[in-house]
C-alpha positions in Angstrom: 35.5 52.5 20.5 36.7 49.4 21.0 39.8 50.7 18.2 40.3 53.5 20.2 40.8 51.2 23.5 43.3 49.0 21.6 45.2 51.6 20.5 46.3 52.7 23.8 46.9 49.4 25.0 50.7 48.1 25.2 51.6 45.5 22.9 53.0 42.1 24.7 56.7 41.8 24.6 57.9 39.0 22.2 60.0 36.4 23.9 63.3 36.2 22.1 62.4 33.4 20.7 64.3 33.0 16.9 61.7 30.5 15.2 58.7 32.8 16.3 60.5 36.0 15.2 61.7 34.6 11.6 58.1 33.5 11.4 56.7 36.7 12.2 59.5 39.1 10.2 61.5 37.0 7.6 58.9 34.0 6.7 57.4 36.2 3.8 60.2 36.2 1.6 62.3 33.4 3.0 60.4 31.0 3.0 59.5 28.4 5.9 62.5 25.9 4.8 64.7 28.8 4.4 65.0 28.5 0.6 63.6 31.5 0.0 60.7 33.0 -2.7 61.3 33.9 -6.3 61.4 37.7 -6.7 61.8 37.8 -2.8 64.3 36.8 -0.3 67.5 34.5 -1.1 67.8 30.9 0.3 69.2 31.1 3.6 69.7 27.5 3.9 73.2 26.5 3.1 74.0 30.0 2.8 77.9 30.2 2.9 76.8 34.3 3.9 75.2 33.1 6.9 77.6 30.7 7.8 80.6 33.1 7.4 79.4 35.6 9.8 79.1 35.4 13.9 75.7 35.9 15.1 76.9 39.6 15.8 77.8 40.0 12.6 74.5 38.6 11.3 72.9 40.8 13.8 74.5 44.6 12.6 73.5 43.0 8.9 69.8 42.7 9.7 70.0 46.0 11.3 71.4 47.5 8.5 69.8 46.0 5.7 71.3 45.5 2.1 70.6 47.8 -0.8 69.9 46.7 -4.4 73.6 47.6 -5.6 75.6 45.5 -2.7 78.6 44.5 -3.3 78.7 40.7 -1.4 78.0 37.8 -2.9 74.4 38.1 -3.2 74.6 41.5 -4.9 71.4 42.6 -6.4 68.5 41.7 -3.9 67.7 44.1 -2.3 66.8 43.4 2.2 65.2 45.9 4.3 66.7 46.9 7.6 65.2 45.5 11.0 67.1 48.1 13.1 63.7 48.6 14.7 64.0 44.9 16.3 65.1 45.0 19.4 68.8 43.7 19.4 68.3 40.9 21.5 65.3 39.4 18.7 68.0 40.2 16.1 70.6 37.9 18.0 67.7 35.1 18.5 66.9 35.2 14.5 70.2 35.2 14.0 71.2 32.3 16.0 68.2 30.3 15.4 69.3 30.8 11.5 72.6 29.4 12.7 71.2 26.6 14.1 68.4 25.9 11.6 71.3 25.3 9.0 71.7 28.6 7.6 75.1 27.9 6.8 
């Protein structure tokens, strides 16, 4: 019963806040510093990718993803998309990456 209530219930809407939303959608694969997992996510800290891109830039990659045959300079790794983020968390990830030193 108490499923059943829940499941009807709206979620809260996340504050756009980039540290909380890397921490809830990026975290697992890279990493809390930002250097990534083996087998998982690339570094992002001192990432020449992240630093060459705007945050709007960054924001249509996360949307879009990257498939395991890319062509940039991280070609290989394979990202899923986030287009299901709202745009506005995908520009605070983006900028708090910015920020954090991703790049």
């Amino acid at each position: 019963a108490v499923a059943l209530a829940l499941a009807g219930a709206a979620l809260p809407a996340v504050a756009a806040d980039g540290e909380t939303l890397y921490t809830l959608n990026c975290l697992a694969c890279h990493g809390a510093d930002l250097r990534g997992l083996d087998g998982a996510g690339v570094p992002l800290a001192g990432s020449r990718f992240v630093a060459a891109r705007s945050v709007d830039e960054l924001v249509a990659f996360l949307k879009a993803g990257r498939l395991p045959d890319a062509t940039d300079s991280v070609a290989g790794r394979a990202m899923p998309a986030f287009a299901w983020l709202p745009e506005p968390e995908l520009a605070a990830i983006a900028a708090w990456l910015k920020a954090r030193g991703g790049g």
